[in-house]
Every structure is written in C-alpha cells, then in structure tokens.
C-alpha positions in Angstrom: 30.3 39.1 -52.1 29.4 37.5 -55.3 25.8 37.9 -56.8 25.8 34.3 -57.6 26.7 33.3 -54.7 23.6 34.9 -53.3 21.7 34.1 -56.0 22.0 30.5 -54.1 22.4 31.2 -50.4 19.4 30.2 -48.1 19.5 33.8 -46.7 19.0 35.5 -49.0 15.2 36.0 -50.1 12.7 38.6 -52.0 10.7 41.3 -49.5 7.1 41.7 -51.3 6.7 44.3 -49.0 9.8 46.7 -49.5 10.1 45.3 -53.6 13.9 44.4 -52.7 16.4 41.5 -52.0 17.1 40.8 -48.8 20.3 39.2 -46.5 18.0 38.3 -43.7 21.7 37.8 -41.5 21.4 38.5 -37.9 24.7 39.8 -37.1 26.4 42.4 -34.2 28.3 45.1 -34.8 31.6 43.3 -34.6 30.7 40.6 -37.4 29.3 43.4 -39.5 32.9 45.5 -39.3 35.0 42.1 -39.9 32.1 41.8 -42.9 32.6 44.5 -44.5 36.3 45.0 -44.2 36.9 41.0 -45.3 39.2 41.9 -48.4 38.0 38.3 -49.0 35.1 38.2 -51.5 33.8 35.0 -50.0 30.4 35.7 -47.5 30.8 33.8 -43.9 27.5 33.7 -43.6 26.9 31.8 -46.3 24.1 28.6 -46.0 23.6 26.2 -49.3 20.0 27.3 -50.4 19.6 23.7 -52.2 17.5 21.4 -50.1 18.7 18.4 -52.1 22.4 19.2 -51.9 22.7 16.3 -49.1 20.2 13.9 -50.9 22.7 14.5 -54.2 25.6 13.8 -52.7 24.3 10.5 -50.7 23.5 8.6 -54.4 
C-alpha cells in the first residue's frame, strides 16, 4: 500500500493516545489474509478522505 495513498484515505487517522497512525479498517480474518497477500499494491479499503472531491467534480 502506498503511503500516499494513505496519506489521503479517510481511514486512516492520528491516535493521540498511542502517538501513531492508525488504519481504523474493520476487517475479518479472511479480508485481512486476501489483504495482505494482494501482490496488488492498491488498498481495497480505500475511502477518498476529501470532502470536496464530489462538490469539485460537480462545477
């Protein structure tokens, strides 16, 4: 997974409490294998962090 990619996905967020960067993705133990053995490098879970995206791409 790219770090720019994260950098930009609305999962992805700063934990004061544990001083780290976080995928908050609820997933089972069958999405986390076909995660982590994806030899693609894109991330399925992936959500558009930009809350004007849609208001961009209606002008």
């Amino acid at each position: 997974m790219s770090g720019n990619m994260c950098d930009s996905c609305a999962n992805f967020f700063y934990d004061e409490e544990n001083e780290e960067w976080i995928c908050d993705v609820q997933m089972d133990e069958d999405d986390a294998v076909r995660f982590y053995t994806n030899p693609k490098p894109e991330c399925p879970f992936y959500r558009n962090g930009d809350e004007y995206a849609v208001v961009r791409h209606q002008m």
